[in-house]
N, C-alpha and C positions, 0 to 999 in steps of 0.2 A: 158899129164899124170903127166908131173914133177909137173903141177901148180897146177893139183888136189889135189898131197899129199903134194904141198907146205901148201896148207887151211885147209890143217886138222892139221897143228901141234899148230892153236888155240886153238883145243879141246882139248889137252893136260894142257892144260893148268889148271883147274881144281884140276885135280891128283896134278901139281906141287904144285900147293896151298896148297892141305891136306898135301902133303907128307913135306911140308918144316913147316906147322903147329905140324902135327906131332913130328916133328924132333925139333922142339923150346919147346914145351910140354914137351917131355923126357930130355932134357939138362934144364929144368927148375926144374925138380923130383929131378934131380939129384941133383942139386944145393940146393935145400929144403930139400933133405933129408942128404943131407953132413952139412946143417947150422942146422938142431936139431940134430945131434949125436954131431955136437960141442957145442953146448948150452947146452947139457943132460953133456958132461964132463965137462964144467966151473961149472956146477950145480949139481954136485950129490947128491944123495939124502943124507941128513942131520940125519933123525929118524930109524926106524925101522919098520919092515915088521914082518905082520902078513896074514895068511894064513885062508879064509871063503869062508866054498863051493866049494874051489880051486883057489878063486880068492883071489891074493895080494893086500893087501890094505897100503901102508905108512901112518905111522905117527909120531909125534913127540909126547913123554912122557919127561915132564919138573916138578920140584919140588913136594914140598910134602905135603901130608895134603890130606883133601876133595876132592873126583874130579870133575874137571869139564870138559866138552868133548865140542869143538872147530869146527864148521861146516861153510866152506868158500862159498863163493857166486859161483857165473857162471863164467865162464873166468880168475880163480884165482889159485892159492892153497894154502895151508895151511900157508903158508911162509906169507899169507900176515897177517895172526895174530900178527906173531912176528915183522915185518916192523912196520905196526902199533901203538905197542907198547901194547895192550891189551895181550897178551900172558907174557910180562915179569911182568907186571903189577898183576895179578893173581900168577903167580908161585910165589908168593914171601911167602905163605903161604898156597898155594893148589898145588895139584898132576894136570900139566892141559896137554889134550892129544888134541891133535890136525890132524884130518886126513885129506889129501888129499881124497875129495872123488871121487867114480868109475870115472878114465878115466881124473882126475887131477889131475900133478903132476907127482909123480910113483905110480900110486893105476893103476890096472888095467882095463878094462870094456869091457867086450867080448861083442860081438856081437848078433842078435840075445833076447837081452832082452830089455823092453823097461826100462831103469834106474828110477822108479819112485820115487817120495819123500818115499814113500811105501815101495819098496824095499830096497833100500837106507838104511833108518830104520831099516830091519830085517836085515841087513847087519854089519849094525854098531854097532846094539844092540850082535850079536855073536860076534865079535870081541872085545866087552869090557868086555862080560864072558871070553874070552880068555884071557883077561889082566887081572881078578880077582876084573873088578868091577862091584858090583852088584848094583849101585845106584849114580846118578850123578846130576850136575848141569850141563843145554845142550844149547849152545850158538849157535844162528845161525846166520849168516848174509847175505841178499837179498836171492836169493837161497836158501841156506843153511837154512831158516829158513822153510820151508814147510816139510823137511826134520826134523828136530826139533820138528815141532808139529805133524808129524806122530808118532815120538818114544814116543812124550806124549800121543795121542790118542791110539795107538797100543801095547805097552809095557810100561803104564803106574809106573808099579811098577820102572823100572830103572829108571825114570825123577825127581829127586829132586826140580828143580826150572828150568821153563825156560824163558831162555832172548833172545828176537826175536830182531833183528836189521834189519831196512832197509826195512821190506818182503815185500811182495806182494802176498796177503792172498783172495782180490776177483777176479775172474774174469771179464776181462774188453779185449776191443777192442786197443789190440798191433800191429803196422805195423811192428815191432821190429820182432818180433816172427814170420810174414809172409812170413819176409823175409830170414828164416833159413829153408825154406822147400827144394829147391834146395841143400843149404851145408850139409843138412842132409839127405837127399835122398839117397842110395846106390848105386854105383858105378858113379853117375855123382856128388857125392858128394864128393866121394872119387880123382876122379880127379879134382876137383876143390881145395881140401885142399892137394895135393901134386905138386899141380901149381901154382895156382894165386892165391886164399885164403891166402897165409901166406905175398906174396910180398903184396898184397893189406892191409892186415892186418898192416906192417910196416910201409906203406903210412898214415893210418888213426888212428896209435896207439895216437900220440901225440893230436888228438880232441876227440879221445874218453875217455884216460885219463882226460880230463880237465873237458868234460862232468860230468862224476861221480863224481869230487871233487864240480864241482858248486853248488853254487857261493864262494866257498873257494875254492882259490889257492891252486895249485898242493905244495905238501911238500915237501921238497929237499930229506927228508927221504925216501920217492916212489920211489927215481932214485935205492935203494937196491932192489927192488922187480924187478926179473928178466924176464921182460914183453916178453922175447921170448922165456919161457915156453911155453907162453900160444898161441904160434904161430905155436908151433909143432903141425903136422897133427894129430895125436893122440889127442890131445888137443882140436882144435880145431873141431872135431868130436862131441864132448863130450860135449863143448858148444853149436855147433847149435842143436844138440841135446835135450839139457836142455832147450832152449831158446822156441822150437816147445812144450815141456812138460811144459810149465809155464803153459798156463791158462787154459789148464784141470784139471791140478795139481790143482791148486786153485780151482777148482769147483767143482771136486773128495772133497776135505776135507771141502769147506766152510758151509755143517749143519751139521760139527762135533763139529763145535769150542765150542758147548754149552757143549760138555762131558767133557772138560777139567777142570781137576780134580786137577790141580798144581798149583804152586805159578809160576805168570808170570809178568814180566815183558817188556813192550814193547817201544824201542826206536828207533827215525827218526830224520833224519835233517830236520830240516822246510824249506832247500831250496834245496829240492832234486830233482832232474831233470832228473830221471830215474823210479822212482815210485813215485804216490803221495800221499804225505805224509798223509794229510788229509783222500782220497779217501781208503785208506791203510790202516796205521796204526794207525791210530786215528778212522777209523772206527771197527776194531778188539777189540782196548782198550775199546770202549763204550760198545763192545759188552759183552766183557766178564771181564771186570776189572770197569765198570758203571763209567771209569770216563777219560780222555783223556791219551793219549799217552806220553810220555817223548819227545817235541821238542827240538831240539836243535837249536837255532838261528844262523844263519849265515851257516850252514852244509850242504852238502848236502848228496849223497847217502852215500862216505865211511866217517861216521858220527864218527864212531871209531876211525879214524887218530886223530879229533880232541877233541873226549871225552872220551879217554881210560879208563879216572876214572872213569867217570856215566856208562859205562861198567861193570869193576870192582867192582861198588859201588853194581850195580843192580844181580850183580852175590851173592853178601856174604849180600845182603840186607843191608845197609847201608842208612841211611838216612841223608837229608840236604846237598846232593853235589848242590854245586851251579856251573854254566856253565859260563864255562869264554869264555870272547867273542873273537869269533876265531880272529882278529887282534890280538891278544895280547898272544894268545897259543903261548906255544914254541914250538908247534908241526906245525906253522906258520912262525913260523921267520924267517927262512931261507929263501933262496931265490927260490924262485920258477922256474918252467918253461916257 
């Protein structure tokens, strides 16, 4: 009898697995959620908070003049305007507002709605009747631009000019986006971004930064933008999230683009290695402006590090900016990563 229940204490064995998995899962929550309330305090929020529908949206309101309203890509917040240098570059004679949007940053994003470019839109358009503006210039970048031309197609009247950077405007076959169906998922999703999603995120920050600047060097100036925002659970929620809404999004709006009724602007880096440029935004431009896109040589997705001015330019309509070749930007000199 002893040796009988000597061989069962195999079967045991199992249990101990889960329970010592278990047990490394919870000291790992804890360790993730004790590393974003320390990053939420080296980072608090900078702007101001406004109140739509019940949901808090941050943002930052910077100088004065005309306005213009600031919409950041996936995986970002607002902060990377000003890192960039496109935010200080604008305020110098426009009112420019820039939000964190739902679920980036400190903008909130309950649960329960699907965050579309769409609603986005009616979201952002209330909140700028709350700030007293009834009409704007609307900048968007990757992301942030399907968002953008919602507020154009849907509340035309507020869009003064829009300048789309970076987007991703058709629908196309993303392994990118397939693979946010698990972190976006509900409750295995949520355990994956209060465990391993953020330590894995720390592991692959530094190739997927360099991804998005290709084939330009990372900027010494990037090292300010405080990449483990974007590692909080909260955050990261809101990314895979967006990443699974891309190419509906795009498919929802792409036979609207002929309604658009506004001065538009559209610019990419020619060596962008996150959307293509060509396939992209050079096909949007033919469509609705009958003649190619703004490339930038040498760029890649965050095109804006290195042409804040053809930004800038394309925002107050300016003509004859000529593009300096990113070797030689000072938003290049430094030393990279």
């Amino acid at each position: 009898m002893k040796f009988e229940r000597f061989g069962d204490v195999p079967s045991t064995l199992p249990l101990i697995a889960v329970a010592v998995a278990a047990g490394l899962l919870a000291a790992t929550a804890a360790l993730v959620a004790r590393s974003a309330r320390a990053t939420e305090r080296e980072n608090p929020p900078t702007g101001r908070f406004v109140r739509v529908r019940g949901i808090k949206l941050h943002y930052t309101d910077d100088g004065t003049g005309a306005p213009v309203v600031l919409l950041h890509g996936n995986g970002v917040t607002a902060k990377d305007w000003q890192v960039s240098g496109v935010l200080e570059g604008l305020a110098a004679d426009r009112r420019v507002i820039a939000f964190d949007r739902p679920g980036f940053g400190y903008s909130e994003r309950p649960r329960g709605t699907a965050w579309t470019p769409s609603r986005q839109a009616d979201l952002i358009r209330e909140a700028l009747e709350q700030l007293g503006v009834s009409r704007a210039a609307v900048v968007g970048h990757s992301w942030g631009t399907l968002v953008a031309l919602a507020m154009a197609l849907n509340h035309p009247a507020i869009v003064d000019r829009l300048v789309l950077i970076s987007g991703y405007y058709f629908p196309s076959l993303r392994v990118d986006a397939a693979l946010q169906v698990a972190p976006a998922t509900p409750v295995l999703g949520d355990v994956l971004r209060h465990t391993i999603s953020p330590v894995v995120g720390r592991l692959m920050a530094g190739s997927v930064v360099r991804r998005l600047f290709a084939p330009a060097p990372v900027p010494e100036r990037f090292e300010r933008f405080p990449l483990a925002m974007s590692l909080r659970p909260s955050q990261l929620r809101a990314a895979a999230e967006e990443a699974l809404l891309m190419v509906p999004s795009a498919a929802e709006l792409q036979d609207r683009y002929g309604e658009l009724d506004v001065s538009v602007a559209i610019i990419a880096g020619e060596g962008d290695k996150i959307v293509d440029p060509l396939a992209q935004s050079n096909r949007l431009a033919q469509l609705v402006l009958k003649e190619d896109a703004q490339l930038v040589p040498g760029a890649g997705h965050m095109v804006h590090y290195y042409a804040p001015e053809r930004v800038v330019a394309a925002v107050v309509q300016r003509a004859g900016v000529v593009d300096t070749p990113i070797e030689a930007s000072t938003f290049a000199m430094a030393e990279t990563r």
